[in-house]
N, C-alpha and C positions, 0 to 999 in steps of 0.2 A: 504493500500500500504506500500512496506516496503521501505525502506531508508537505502542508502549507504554513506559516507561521502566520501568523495576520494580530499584527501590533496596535489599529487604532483600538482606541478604549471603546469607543462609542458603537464600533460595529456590532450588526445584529442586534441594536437595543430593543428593536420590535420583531423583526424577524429571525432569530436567532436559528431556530430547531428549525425554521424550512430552510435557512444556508446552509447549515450544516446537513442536514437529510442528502441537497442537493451536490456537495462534496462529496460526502461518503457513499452517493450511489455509482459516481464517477470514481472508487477505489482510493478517495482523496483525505488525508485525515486531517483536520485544524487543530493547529497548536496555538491557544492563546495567550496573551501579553501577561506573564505571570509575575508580574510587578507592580500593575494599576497605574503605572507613570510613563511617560516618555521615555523610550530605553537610550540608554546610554551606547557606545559604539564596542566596548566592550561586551556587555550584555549580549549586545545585536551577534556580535562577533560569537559567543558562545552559546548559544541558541540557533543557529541559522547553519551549525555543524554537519545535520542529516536532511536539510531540508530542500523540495525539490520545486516549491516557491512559494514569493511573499506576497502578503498583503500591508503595506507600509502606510503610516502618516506622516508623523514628520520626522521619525526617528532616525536617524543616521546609517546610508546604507554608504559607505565608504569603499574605498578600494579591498581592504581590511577584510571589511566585513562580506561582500563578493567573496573575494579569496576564499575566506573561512567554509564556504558552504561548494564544495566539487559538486553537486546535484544539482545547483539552480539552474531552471531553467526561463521561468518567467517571474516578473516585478509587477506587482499590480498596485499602482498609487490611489490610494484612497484620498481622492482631490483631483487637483489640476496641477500644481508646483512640484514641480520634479528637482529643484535648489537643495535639497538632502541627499541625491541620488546621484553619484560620481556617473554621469551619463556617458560618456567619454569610453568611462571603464567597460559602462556595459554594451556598448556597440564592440569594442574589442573584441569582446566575451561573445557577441552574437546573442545575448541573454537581453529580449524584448523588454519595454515599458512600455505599460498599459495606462492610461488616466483613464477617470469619471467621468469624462468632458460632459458639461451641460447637466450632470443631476443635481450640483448643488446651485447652481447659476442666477435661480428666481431667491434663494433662500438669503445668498451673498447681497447680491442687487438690494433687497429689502431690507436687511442688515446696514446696509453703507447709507443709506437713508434716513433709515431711523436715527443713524450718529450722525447726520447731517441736521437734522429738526436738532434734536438733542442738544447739539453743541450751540447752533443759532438762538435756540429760545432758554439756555439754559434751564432745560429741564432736568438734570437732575443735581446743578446747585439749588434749583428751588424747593423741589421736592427735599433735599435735605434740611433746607432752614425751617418748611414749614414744620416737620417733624420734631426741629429741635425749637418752637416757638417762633423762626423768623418768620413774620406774614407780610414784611414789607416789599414793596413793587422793587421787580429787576428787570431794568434794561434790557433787551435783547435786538435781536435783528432781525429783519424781511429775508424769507424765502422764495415767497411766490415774483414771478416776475423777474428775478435777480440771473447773472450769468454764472455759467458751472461749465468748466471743463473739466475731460473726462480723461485721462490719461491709459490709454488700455482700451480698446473696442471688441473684444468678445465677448463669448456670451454675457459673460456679468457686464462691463462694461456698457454694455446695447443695453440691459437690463435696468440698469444707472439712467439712460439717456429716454428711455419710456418715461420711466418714473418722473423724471425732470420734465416733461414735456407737457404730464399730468397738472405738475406748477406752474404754465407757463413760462416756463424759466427757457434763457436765450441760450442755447447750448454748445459749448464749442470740444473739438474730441483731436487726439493723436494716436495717431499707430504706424507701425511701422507697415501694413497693409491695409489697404485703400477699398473701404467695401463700399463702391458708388452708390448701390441699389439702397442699401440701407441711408449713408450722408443724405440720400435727395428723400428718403422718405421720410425722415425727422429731423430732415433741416439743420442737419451740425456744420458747424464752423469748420472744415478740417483744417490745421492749423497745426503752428509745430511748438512746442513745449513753452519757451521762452514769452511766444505770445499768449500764449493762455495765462502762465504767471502775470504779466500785465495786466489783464483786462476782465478777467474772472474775480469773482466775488469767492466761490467756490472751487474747490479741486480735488475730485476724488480719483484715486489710485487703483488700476486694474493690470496693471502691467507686472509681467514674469520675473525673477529676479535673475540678472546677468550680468555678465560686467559692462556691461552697455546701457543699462539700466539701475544700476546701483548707485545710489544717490542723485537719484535723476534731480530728485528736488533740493539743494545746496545752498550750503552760504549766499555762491555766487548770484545763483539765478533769481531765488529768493530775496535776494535786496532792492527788486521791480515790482515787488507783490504791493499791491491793494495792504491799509494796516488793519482790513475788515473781513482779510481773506482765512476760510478755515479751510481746512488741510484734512481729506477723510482716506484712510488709509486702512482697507480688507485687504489686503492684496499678500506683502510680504515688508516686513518692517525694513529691511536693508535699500527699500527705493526713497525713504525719506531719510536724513542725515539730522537725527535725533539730536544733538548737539547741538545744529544752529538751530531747529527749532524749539529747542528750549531756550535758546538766547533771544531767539526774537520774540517770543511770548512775553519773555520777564522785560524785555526793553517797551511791550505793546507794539511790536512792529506787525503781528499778527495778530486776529483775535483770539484762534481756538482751534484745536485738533480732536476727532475721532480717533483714535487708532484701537484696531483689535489686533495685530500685529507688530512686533518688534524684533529687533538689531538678535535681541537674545531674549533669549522665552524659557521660564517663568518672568516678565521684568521688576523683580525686587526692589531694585537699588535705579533703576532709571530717573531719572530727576523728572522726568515728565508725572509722576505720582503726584508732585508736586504742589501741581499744578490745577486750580481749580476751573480753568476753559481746557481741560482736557479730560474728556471721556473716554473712560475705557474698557475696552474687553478683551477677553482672555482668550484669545485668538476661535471663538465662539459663531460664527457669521453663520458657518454652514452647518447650524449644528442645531437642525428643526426635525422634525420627526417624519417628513415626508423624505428629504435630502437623507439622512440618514439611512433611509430605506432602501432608495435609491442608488445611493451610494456605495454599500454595502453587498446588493444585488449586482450593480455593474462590476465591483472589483472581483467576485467569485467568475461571475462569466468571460472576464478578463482572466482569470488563471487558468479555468475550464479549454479558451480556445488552444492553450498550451500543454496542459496537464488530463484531456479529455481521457475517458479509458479505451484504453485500446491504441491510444500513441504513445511514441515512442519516444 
């Protein structure tokens, strides 16, 4: 029989006994994350010994940890960000990655929104003062109407730019691929990074992380922004350059950031904690009970197209 490991915590929270059923009729046996935490590369490394493929989130699959495992044959990414996955290694290897594309996509999209309202009307500074007796009026800012670039045009991203459209809001988008049909159907701005910083009120992050990509949003560029611009970040924390945007929060050169995503995860000691125009989540977005479902179901049939019974 072969053997899967499948490390996210959350899989099968609804479905569990039917992926499993659905393994084990295909000769397949699942080994689960028997830590409760994000494994370490070690871990990964001694676990991953007899196994003949994964089911990964964010946990570290390294040169290392490939090596460690002579049987693998396929990776099935539980998501879309494959930034944990030495990909490099595994075209070497001929050993396939699989992603979720598109099942957690409406869940992310609705997520980056909600820390969009959130950060603009200060919903949950307020929600905490009232609880702690503060009932006095806070400032906040217009969404409806206002301009929002979108940095990342797929699924989620387009998902972003729906929703935006619902507010009226003027919207402007970048990508490194040009989807005409879509730009003419909701009217985006295509445009290239520098000027979206300029002329956006808003900015939410959809893009992959790379070294072309990594700190897309910087000291540099950032010193053009709007001082009323928030910064919404589902995506992957290393596209924002945490640092200056804690500098320009504490100067008001920004108003406010969303991020569920960081540089490094769990973020303890992040100075952005800090910080009360900054909401946060725990890298959380895609983690609703249909997306989970989905997600969950696509990664097993993703290891099935490699691991089916009867091949080899």
């Amino acid at each position: 029989m072969k053997k899967v490991l499948i490390t996210p915590r959350s899989f099968g929270k609804y479905n569990r006994e039917e992926l499993v059923e659905i393994l084990k009729k295909n000769d397949i046996q699942p080994v689960f994350n028997p830590y409760g935490t994000i494994l370490t590369e070690q871990q990964m490394t001694e676990l991953m010994a007899d196994m003949d493929g994964l089911i990964v989130g964010v946990d570290p699959v390294t040169k290392n940890v490939i090596q460690a495992a002579p049987n693998l044959k396929v990776i099935s990414k539980y998501g879309v960000g494959v930034d944990n996955i030495d990909i490099p290694y595994t075209k070497q290897q001929e050993i396939p990655v699989y992603r979720t594309v598109g099942a957690n996509s409406n869940a992310v999209a609705d997520y980056a929104f909600g820390l969009l309202m959130a950060v603009s009307r200060r919903i949950v500074e307020i929600d905490h003062g009232c609880h702690h007796n503060d009932w006095s009026k806070k400032e906040a800012l217009d969404i409806y109407g206002k301009k929002i670039g979108i940095l990342g045009l797929g699924a989620i991203g387009k998902g972003v730019v729906k929703r935006a459209r619902g507010f009226d809001m003027e919207v402007y988008g970048y990508d490194v691929f040009k989807d005409e049909e879509f730009i003419k159907e909701y009217n985006v701005h295509f445009t290239d990074v520098d000027t979206i910083i300029k002329e956006c009120d808003f900015i939410s992050l959809h893009l992959p992380l790379l070294d072309s990509t990594k700190h897309i949003l910087n000291e540099k560029n950032l010193a053009n922004a709007k001082p009323n611009l928030i910064i919404i970040n589902t995506a992957r924390g290393g596209l924002l350059d945490e640092t200056t945007a804690y500098k320009l929060l504490k100067e008001k050169k920004i108003y406010g950031l969303g991020v569920d995503v960081f540089e490094h995860e769990p973020a303890e000691t992040s100075p952005l904690l800090e910080c009360p125009n900054v909401v946060v989540g725990s890298h959380t977005a895609a983690s609703t009970k249909n997306a989970i479902e989905q997600m969950s179901l696509m990664a097993v049939e993703n290891v099935l197209k490699e691991l089916k019974e009867g091949r080899k």
